[in-house]
Residue, then its C-alpha position, 0 to 999 in steps of 0.5 A: x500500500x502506497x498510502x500511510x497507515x493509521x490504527x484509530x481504535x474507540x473509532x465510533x467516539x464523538x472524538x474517534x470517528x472524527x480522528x478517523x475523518x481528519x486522517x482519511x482527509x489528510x490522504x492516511x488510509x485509516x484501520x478504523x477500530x471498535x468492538x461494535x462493527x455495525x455502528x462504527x460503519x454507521x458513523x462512518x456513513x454519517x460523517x461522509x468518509x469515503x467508504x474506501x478510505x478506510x477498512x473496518x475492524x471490530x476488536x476488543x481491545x482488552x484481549x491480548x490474543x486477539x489484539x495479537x493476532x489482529x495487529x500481526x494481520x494488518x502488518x501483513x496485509x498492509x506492509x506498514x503500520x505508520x500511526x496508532x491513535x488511541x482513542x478507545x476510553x471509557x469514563x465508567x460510573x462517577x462517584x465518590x470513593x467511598x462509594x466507587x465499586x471495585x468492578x468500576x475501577x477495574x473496567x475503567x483500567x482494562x479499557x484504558x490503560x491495559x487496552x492502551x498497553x496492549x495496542x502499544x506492546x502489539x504494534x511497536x515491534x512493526x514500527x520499530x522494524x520499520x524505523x519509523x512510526x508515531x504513536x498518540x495516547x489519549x489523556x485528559x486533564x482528569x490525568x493531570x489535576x485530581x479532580x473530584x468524583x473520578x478516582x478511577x478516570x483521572x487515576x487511569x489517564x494518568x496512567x496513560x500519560x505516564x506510560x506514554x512518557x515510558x514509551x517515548x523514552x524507549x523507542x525515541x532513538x529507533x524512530x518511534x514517537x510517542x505523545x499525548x494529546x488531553x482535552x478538557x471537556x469535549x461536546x460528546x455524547x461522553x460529556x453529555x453523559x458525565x454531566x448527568x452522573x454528577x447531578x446524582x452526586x452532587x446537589x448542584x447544578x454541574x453547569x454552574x460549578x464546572x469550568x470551561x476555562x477561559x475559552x468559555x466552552x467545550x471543545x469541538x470534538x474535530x479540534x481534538x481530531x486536528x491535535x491528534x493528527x499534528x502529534x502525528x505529522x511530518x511537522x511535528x517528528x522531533x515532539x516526543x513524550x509530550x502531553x499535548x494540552x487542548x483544554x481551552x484553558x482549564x488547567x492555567x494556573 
């Protein structure tokens, strides 16, 4: 395949799919990845993405075989796997920690960090063979100030962040570049979705005590994709083991 490869795994998110869009536009033939496969075509469909762009995988990305076998097949398929997005992330139930289950804390983990460890640990030794490659994690800024109600979200992007830096200091010097982008909030069904789990939790109104930053809004879901894909571009092949903000001022001190 003539054209660069990109893996964008949580493919059908409000912030996936459109990585996915950003990347097919920039000419990357993209493996879009998510465990529901007829809802990832779906929102394919509606973004407008050209069918031929892009090839579709359903993985459960906690599973070490499958995710295994899966990145050995696209190698082989493909030739070259050039970029990893991954988006894949769940935010799980908010609450207090007293009050937050065990089982919640786990699935939030499986999902974003092993699953972020097992798409890495899969895919660097064909970008390591082939002496190039960029990897973008997915933080937040829950992973950099510890905020309220999310001790297994913040914790795990955190880790994230944490490992990505672990990363990019192993393979840097054999051509591989790994960085993290961190949105604040994002106008995303995921958004949407936090805000009512903190009203069962807190008796005011989230609107009136959660901070946009100075911007005074959340983020487009398409200006994330725009980060995502500048960590992963020929303008930015000396940032490495960076955790790239876009937050519209959330974290300023």
């Amino acid at each position: 395949m003539d054209k660069k490869t990109a893996i964008v795994t949580g493919a059908s998110g409000g912030i996936g799919i459109k990585v996915v869009k950003k990347f097919t536009e920039e000419g990357y033939y993209v493996i879009a990845v998510d465990l529901n496969e007829e809802r990832l075509r779906d929102r394919i469909s509606e973004e407008g993405i050209d069918p031929d762009s892009c090839a579709v995988c359903s993985l459960n990305i906690t599973d070490e075989d499958a995710v295994k076998e899966t990145l050995a097949s696209l190698n082989e398929r493909y030739g070259h796997l050039d970029v990893l997005v991954n988006a894949a992330g769940i935010c799980g139930e908010y609450n207090k920690t007293i009050d937050y289950s065990y089982d919640n804390f786990r699935k939030i983990y499986e999902v974003n960090v092993f699953g972020t460890f097992l798409m890495m640990k899969y895919t660097l030794p064909y970008m390591t063979e082939q002496k190039k490659g960029a990897i973008v994690n997915f933080g937040s800024v829950s992973g950099m100030k510890g905020y309220p109600f999310e001790v297994g979200y913040g914790s795990s992007k955190w880790a994230v962040i944490g490992m990505t830096e672990n990363v990019a200091s192993e393979y840097g010097g054999e051509g591989v570049r790994c960085n993290s982008v961190s949105p604040g909030w994002v106008d995303t069904p995921m958004m949407k979705k936090t805000i009512d789990n903190y009203r069962t939790i807190d008796p005011r109104d989230p609107e009136q005590w959660i901070s946009y930053g100075s911007i005074h809004r959340a983020a487009r879901p398409e200006e994330i994709a725009d980060a995502v894909y500048y960590l992963s571009s020929e303008q930015a092949t000396f940032v490495n083991g960076t955790n790239l903000t876009v937050d519209g001022g959330m974290v300023i001190k």
